[in-house]
N, C-alpha and C positions, 0 to 999 in steps of 0.2 A: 918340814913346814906343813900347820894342818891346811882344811878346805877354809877357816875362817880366817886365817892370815894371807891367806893366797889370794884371797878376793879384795884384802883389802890393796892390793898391789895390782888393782886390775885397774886398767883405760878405762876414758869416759865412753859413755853409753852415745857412740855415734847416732845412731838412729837417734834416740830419744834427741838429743840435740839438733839434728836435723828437721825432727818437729816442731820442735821450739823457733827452729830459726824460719824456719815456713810459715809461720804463724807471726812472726814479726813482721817478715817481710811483706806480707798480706794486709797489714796494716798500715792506715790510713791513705794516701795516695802518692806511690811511689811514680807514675809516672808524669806525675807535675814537677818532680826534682829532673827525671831524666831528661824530660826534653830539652830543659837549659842547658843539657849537658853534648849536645849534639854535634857540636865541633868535633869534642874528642872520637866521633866513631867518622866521621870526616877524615880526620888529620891520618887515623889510622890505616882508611883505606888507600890511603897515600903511601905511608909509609912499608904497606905490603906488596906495594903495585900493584892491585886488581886487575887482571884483562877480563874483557867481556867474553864471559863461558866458561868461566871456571866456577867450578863446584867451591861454594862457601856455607860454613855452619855455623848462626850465632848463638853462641852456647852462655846460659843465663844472660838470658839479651835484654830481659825487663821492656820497655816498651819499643824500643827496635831503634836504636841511634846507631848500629854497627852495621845491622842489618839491610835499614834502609842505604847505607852509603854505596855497601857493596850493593846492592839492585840498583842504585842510579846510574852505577857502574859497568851495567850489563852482565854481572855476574846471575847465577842461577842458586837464589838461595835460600835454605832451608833457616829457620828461626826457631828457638828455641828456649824454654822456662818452662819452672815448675811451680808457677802462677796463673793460673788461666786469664785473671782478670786483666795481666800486665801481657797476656798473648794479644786477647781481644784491642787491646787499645793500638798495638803495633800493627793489625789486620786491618785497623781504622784508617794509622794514619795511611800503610801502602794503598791503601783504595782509595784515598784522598791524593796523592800521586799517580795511580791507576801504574804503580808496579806487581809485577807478579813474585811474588812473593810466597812460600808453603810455611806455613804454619804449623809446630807438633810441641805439645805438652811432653816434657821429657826432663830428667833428672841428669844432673850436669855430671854425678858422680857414677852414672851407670846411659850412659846414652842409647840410644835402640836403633842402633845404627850398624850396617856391617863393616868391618875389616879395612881401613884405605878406601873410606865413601868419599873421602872430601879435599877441594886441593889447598882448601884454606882452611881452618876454622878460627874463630874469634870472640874475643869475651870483654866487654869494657866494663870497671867495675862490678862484675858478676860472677864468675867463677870464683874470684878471693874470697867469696864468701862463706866457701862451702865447707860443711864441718868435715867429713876426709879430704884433704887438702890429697895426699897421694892418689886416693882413687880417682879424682877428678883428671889429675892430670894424665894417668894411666889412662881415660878414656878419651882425652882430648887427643892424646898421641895415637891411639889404637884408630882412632877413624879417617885419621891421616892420612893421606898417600907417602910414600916415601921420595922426597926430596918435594913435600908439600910445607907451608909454613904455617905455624900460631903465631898470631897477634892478639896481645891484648893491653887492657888503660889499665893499671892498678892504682891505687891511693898508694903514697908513702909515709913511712912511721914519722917522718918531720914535718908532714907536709901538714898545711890544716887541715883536710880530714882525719889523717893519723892521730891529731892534736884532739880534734872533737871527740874523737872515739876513748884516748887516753881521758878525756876529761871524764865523759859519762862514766867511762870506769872506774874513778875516783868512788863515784856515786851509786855505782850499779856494778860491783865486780862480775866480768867475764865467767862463763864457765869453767871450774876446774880441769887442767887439761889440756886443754882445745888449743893447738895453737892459733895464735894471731893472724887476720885475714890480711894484717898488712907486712907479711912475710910475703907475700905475692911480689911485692917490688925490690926484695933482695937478690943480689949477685948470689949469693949463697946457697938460699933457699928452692930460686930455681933451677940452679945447677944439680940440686937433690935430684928437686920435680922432673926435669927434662935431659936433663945433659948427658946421660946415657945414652939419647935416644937421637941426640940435636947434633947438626955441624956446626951448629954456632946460634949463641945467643947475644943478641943487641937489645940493652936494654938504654933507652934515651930520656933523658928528664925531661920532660912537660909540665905546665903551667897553663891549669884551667883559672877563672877568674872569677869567682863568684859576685855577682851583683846586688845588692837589695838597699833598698830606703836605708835602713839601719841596724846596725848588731841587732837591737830589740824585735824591729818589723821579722829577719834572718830567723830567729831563734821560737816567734810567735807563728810562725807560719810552718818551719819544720817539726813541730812538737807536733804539729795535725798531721802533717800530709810523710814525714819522713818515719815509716817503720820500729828501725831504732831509736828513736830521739821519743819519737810517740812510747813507743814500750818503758824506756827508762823513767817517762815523767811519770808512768801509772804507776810504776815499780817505787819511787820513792815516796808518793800520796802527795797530800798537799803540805806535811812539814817538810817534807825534803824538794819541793817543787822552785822555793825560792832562791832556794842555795843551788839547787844545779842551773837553774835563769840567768844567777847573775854570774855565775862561773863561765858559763858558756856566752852570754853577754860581753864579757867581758876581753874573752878569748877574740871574740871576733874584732872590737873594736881596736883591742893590740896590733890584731895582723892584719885591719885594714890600711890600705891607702888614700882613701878618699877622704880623709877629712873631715869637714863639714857637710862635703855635699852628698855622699852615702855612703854604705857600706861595700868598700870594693876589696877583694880580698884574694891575691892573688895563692893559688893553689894546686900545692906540685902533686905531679902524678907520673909514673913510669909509663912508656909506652914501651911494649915491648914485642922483641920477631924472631922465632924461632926458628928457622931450616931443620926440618926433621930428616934425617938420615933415611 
């Protein structure tokens, strides 16, 4: 086999993908999605049992729903993204609590952290995102202590997020390669990630609820402020703007509940807890 058929059998350019997805993420105002989303770094801290003083890392924590739970909790924790903007607004809200809280810019998939720093760490919707899905998890385990746990909130591929993301990809196909972020809430996938390393994994179905006036009001509001949703409308221009509107419009009004009276849309997500060996 020559150098030119050999490349063409080569993997997607991690990095470069990593940029790209930096650059999404970055866009428009991701932490006006997260704060709604704050039960689930709540429910989690439950379901890890936090004691006050234990060492916790929240790794792509976006504006601090995991984070804050465990410092209300009297844990001692470090916070963590490779968004600054989305560090700053979680520095906000802890000082608006008057928790102490450390703050570091840091890459989910190379942490800068030593060896068994931590007796938790945790990621709600935020490490699934990351273009090495292995190396990620390689680092989440490495800072672990031994007989330390991971928790994290993933979206699932049935769930409506899974669904929104399936849709946009109708309209904006995914990058060649890449596996899917919503492999984060398979039995399978994490058993790759972790199971090596784990005495056991509990992964539990949850059910976040999304609320909004209406499929329309949902749809006109995340095209600004949600990342994804913002990238995919620039990506199709204004002839493709109508058709992914009502695609996605639509989606929500199926899997609401509410009726007449708005858009209520219940929304599964894995919670999941590691025991690391």
């Amino acid at each position: 086999m020559n150098a030119l058929d050999q490349s063409s059998f080569s993997g997607p350019d991690l990095k470069e993908i990593k940029q790209r997805q930096q650059t999404v993420w970055s866009t428009g105002d991701y932490p006006a999605v997260g704060t709604t989303l704050q039960i689930v770094g709540e429910t989690l801290a439950e379901a890890l049992d936090l004691a006050p003083g234990e060492r916790v890392l929240d790794v792509a924590a976006g504006n601090g729903n995991a984070t804050l739970a465990a410092a209300r909790r009297f844990c001692d924790v470090v916070s963590t993204d490779y968004v600054e903007a989305w560090l700053k607004n979680g520095m906000e809200r802890a000082k608006a609590e008057r928790l102490p809280v450390a703050f570091r810019e840091a890459d989910a998939e190379n942490l800068p952290f030593d060896d068994t720093s931590f007796d938790v760490v945790t990621s709600t919707f935020g490490v699934m995102f990351t273009a090495d899905q292995d190396a990620a998890a390689r680092s989440m385990l490495r800072v672990c202590k031994p007989g330390g746990r991971i928790g994290m909130a993933n979206w699932t591929a049935a769930g409506f997020i899974g669904q929104v993301f399936k849709t946009i990809g109708r309209h904006m196909p995914p990058p060649a390669g890449v596996r899917s972020p919503l492999e984060w809430a398979s039995e399978a996938r994490l058993q790759d990630l972790f199971g090596n390393e784990a005495t056991s994994i509990a992964i539990t179905s949850r059910t976040f609820v999304f609320r909004y006036r209406s499929a329309r009001d949902w749809v006109e509001s995340w095209r600004e402020i949600y990342g994804p949703m913002n990238k995919a409308f620039q990506a199709v221009g204004a002839e493709g703007a109508a058709a992914l509107e009502a695609d996605l419009v639509g989606l929500a009004e199926a899997a609401s509940v509410g009726g007449e009276r708005a858009m209520i849309v219940p929304a599964e997500y894995a919670e999941i807890v590691i025991h690391k060996r």
